[in-house]
N, CA, C and O atoms as CSV, one atom per row, in Angstrom:
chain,resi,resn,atom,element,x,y,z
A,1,UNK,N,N,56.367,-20.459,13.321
A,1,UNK,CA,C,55.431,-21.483,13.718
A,1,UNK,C,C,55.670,-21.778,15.189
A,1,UNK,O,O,56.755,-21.868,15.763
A,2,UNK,N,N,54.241,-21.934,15.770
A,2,UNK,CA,C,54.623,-22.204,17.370
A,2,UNK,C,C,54.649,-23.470,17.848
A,2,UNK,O,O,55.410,-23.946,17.006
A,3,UNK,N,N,54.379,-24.404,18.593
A,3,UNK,CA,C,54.494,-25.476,19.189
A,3,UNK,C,C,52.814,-25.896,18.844
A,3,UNK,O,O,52.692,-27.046,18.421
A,4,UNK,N,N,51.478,-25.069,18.982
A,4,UNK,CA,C,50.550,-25.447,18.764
A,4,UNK,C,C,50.301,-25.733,17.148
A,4,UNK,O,O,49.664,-26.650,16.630
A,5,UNK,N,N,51.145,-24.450,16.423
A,5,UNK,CA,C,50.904,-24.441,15.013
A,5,UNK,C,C,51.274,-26.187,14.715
A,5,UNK,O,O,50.490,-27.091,14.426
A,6,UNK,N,N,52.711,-26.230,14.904
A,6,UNK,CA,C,53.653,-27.329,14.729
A,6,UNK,C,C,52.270,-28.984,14.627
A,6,UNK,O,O,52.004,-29.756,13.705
A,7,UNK,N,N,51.695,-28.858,16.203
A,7,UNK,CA,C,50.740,-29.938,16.489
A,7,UNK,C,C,49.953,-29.887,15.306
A,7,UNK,O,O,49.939,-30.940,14.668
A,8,UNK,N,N,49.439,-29.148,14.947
A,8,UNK,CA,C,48.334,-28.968,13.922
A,8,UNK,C,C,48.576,-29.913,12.750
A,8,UNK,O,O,47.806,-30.771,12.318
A,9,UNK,N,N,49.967,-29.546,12.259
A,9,UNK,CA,C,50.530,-29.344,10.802
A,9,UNK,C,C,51.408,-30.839,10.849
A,9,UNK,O,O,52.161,-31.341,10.014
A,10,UNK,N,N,50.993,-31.277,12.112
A,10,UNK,CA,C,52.237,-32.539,12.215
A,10,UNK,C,C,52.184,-33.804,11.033
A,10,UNK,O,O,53.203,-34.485,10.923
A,11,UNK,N,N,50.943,-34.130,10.111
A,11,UNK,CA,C,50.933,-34.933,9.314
A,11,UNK,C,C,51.939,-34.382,7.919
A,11,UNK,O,O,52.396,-35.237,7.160
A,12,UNK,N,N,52.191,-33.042,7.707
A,12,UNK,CA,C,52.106,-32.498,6.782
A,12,UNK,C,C,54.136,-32.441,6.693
A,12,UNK,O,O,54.924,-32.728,5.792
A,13,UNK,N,N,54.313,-31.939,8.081
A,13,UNK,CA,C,55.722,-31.847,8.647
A,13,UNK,C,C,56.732,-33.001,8.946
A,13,UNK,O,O,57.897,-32.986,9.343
A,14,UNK,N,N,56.054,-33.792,8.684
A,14,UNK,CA,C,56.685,-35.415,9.061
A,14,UNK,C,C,57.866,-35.801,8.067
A,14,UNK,O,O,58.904,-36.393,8.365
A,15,UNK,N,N,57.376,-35.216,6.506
A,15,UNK,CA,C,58.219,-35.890,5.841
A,15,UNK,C,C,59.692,-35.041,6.142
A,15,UNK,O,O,60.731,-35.699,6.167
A,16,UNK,N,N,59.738,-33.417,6.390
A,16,UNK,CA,C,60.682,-32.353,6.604
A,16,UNK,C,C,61.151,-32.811,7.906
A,16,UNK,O,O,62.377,-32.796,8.021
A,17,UNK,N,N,60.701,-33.085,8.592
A,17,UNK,CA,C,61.572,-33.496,10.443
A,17,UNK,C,C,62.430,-34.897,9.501
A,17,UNK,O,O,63.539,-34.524,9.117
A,18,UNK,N,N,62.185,-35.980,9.205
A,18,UNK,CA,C,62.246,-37.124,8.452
A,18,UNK,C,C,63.938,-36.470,7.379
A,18,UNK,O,O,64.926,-37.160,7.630
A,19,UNK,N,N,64.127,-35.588,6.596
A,19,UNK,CA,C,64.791,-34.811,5.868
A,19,UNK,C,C,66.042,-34.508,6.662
A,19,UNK,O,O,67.230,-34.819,6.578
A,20,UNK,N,N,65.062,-33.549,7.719
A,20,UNK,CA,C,66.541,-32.782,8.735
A,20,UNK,C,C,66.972,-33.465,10.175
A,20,UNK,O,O,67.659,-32.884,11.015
A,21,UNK,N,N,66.531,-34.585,10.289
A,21,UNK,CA,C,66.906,-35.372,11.233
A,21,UNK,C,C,66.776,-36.743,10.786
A,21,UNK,O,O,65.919,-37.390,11.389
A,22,UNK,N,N,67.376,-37.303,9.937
A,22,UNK,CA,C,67.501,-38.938,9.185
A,22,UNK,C,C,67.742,-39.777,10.488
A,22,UNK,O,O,66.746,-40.501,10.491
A,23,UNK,N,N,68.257,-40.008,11.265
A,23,UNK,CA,C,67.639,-41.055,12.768
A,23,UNK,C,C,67.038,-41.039,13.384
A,23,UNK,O,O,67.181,-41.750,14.378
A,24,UNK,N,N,65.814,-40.127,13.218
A,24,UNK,CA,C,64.582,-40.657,13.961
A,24,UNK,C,C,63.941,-41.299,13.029
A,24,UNK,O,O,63.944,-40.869,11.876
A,25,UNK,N,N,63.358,-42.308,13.338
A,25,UNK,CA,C,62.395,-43.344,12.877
A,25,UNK,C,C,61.337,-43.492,12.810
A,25,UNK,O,O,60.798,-43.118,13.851
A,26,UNK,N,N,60.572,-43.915,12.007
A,26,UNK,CA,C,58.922,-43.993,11.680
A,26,UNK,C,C,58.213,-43.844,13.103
A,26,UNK,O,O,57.341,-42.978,13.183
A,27,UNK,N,N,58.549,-44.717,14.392
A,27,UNK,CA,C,58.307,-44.788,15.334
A,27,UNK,C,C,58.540,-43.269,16.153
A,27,UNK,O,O,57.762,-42.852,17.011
A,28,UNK,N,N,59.945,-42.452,15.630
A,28,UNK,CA,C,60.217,-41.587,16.729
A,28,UNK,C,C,58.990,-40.801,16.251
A,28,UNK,O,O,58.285,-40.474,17.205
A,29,UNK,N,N,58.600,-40.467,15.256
A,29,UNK,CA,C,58.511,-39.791,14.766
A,29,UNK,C,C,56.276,-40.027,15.046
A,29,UNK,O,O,55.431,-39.199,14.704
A,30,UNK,N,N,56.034,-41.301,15.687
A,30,UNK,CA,C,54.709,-40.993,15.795
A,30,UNK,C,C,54.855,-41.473,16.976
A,30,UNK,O,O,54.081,-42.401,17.211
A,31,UNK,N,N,55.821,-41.088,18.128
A,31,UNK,CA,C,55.837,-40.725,19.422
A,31,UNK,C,C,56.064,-39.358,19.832
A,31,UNK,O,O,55.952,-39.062,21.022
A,32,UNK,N,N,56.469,-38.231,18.693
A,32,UNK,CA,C,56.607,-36.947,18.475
A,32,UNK,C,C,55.620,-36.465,18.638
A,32,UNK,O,O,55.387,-35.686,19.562
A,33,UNK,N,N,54.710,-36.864,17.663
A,33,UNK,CA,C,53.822,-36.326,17.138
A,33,UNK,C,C,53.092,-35.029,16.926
A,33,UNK,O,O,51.868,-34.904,16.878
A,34,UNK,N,N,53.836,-34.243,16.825
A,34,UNK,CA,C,54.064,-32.839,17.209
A,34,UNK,C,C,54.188,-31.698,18.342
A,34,UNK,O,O,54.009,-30.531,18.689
A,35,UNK,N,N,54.605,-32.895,18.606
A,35,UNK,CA,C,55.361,-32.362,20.103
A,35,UNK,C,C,56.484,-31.878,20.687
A,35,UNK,O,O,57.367,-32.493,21.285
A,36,UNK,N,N,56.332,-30.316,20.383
A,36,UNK,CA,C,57.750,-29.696,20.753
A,36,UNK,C,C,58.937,-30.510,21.343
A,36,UNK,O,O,59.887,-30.994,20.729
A,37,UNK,N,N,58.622,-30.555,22.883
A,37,UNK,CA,C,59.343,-30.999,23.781
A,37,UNK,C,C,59.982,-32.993,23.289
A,37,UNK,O,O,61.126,-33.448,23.322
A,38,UNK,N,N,58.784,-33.621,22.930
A,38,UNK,CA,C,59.197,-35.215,22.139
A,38,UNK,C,C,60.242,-34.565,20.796
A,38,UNK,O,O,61.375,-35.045,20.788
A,39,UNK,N,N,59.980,-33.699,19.874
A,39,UNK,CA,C,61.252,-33.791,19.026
A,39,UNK,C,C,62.871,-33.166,20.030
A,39,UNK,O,O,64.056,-33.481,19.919
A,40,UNK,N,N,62.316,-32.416,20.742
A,40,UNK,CA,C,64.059,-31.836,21.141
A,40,UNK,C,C,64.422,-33.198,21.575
A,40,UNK,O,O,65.433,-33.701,21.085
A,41,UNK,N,N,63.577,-33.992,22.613
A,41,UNK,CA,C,64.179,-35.383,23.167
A,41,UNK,C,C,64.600,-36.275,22.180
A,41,UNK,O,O,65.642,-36.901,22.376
A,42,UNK,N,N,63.888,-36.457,21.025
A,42,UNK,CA,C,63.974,-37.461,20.729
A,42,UNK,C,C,65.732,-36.733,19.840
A,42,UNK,O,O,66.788,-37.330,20.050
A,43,UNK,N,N,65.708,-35.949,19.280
A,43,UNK,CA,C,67.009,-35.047,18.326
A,43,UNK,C,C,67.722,-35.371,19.355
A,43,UNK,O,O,68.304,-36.419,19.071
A,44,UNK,N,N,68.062,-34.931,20.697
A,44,UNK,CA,C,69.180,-35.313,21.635
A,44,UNK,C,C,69.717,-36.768,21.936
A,44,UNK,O,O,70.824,-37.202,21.619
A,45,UNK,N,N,68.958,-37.275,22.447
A,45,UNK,CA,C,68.938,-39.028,22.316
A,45,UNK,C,C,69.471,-39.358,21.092
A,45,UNK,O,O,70.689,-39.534,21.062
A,46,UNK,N,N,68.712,-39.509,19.868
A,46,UNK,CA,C,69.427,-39.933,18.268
A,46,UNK,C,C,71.033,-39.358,18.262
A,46,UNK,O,O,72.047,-40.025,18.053
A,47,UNK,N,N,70.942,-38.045,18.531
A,47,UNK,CA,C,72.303,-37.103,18.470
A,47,UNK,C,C,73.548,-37.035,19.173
A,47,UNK,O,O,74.706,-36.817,18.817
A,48,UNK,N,N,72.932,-37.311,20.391
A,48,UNK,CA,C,74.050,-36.989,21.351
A,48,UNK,C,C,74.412,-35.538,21.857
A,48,UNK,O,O,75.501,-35.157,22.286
A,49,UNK,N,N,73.190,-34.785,21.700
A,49,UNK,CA,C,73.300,-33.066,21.936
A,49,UNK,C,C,72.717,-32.530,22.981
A,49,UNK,O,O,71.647,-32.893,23.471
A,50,UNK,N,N,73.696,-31.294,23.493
A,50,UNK,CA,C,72.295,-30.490,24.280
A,50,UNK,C,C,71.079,-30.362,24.341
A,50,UNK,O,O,70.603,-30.780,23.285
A,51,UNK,N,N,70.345,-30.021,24.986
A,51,UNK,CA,C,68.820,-29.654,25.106
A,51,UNK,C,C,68.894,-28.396,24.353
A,51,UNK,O,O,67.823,-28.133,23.806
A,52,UNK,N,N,69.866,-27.503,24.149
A,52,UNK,CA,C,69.237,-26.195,23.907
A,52,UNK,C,C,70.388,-26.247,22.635
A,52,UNK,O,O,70.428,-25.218,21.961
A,53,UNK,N,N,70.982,-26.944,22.387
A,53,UNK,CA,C,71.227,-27.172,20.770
A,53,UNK,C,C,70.251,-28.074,20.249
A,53,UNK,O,O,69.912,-27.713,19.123
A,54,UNK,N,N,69.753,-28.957,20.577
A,54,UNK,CA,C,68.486,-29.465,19.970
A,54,UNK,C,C,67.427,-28.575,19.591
A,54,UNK,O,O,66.811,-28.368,18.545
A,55,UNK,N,N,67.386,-27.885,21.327
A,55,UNK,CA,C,66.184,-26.462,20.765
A,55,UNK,C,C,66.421,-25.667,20.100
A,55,UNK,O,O,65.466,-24.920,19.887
A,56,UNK,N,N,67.819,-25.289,19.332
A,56,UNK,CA,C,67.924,-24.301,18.753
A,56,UNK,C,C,67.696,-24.937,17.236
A,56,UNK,O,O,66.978,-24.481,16.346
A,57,UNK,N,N,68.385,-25.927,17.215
A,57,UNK,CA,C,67.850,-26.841,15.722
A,57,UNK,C,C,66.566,-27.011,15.241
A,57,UNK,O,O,66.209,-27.095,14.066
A,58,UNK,N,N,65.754,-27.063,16.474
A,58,UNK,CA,C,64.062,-27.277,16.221
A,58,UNK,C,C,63.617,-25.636,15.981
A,58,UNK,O,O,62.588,-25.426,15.339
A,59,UNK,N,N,64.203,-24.781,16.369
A,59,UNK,CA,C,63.667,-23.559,16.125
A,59,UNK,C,C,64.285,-23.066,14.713
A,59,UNK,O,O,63.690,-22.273,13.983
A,60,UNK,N,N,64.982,-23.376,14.547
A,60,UNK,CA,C,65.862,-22.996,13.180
A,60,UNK,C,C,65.078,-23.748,12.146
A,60,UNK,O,O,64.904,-23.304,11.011
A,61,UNK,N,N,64.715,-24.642,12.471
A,61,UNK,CA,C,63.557,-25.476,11.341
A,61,UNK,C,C,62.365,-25.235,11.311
A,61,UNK,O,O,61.810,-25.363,10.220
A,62,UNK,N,N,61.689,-24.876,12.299
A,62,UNK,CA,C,60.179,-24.028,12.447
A,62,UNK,C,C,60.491,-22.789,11.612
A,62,UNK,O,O,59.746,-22.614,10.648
A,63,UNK,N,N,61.801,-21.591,11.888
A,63,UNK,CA,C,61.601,-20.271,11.233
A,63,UNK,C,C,61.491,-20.628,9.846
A,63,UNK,O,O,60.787,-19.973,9.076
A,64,UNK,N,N,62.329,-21.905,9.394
A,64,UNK,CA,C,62.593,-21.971,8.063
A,64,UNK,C,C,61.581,-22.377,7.069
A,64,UNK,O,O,61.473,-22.037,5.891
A,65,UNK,N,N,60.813,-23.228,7.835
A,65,UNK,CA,C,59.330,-24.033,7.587
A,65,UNK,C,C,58.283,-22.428,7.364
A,65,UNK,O,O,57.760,-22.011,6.331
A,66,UNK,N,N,58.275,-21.958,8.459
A,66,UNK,CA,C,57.284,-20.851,8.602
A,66,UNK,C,C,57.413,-19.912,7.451
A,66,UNK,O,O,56.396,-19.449,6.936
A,67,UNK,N,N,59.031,-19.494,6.862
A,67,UNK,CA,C,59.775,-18.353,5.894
A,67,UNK,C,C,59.361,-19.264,4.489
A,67,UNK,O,O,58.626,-18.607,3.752
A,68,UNK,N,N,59.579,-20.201,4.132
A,68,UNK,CA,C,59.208,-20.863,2.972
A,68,UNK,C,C,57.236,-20.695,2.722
A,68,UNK,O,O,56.720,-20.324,1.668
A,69,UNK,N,N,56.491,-21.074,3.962
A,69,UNK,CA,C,55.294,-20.969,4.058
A,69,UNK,C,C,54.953,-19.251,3.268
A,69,UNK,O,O,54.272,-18.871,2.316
A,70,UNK,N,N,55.695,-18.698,4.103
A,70,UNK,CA,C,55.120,-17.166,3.934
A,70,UNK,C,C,55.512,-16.963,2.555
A,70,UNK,O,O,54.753,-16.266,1.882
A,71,UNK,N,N,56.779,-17.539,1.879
A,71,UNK,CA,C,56.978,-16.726,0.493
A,71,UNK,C,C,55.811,-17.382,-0.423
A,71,UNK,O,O,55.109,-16.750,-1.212
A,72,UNK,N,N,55.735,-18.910,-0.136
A,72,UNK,CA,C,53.942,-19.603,-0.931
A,72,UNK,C,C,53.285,-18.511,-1.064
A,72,UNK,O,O,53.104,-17.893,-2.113
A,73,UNK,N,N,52.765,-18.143,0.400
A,73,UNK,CA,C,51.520,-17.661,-0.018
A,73,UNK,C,C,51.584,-16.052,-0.573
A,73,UNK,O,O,50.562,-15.583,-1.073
A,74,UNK,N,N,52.906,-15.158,-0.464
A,74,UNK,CA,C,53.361,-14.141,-0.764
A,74,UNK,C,C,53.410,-14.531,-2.988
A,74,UNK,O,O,52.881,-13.881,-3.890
A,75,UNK,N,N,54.090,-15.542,-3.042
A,75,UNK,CA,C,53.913,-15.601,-4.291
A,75,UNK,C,C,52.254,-15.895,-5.574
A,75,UNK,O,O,51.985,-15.659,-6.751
A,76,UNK,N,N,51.441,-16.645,-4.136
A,76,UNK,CA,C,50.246,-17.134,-5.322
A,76,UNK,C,C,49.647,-15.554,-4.319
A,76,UNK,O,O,48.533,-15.424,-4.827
A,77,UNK,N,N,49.741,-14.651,-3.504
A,77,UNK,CA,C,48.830,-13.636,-3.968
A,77,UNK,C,C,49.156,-12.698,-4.857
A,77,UNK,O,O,48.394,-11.795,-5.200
A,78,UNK,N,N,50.542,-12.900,-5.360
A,78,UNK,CA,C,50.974,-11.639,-6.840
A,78,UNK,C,C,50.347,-12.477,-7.986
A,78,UNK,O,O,50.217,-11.920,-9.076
A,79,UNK,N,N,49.979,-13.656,-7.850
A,79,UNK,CA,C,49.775,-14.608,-9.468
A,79,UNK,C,C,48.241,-14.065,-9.593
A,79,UNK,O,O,47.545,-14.396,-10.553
């Protein structure tokens, strides 16, 4: 998933960012609003982390988001 996908899907993704980052807040989270660059900030700030350990956390959660997506739809086209 890319940064535009991400924007798209942001109502849908809220509760999973919410999951893998428990201190951002209702608020961080609709100042995000699917916004690449607003979650690495906001994950660093809450965290206390690098920029590019934040980015690597946000990318590690997009592949994982995207790999779960693909087996969905991999499974309802064998059903």
């Amino acid at each position: 998933m890319n940064s535009d996908e991400m924007k798209g899907k942001w109502k849908q993704l809220k509760g999973s960012v919410r999951e893998r980052w428990g201190k951002l807040t209702d608020d961080d989270i609709d100042i995000i609003n699917g916004q690449n660059e607003q979650l690495v900030g906001k994950i660093r700030e809450k965290y206390g982390i690098a920029k590019d350990e934040a980015q690597r956390q946000v990318d590690d959660w997009m592949r994982a988001d995207q790999q779960a997506h693909d087996t969905d739809v991999e499974r309802r086209r064998a059903s």
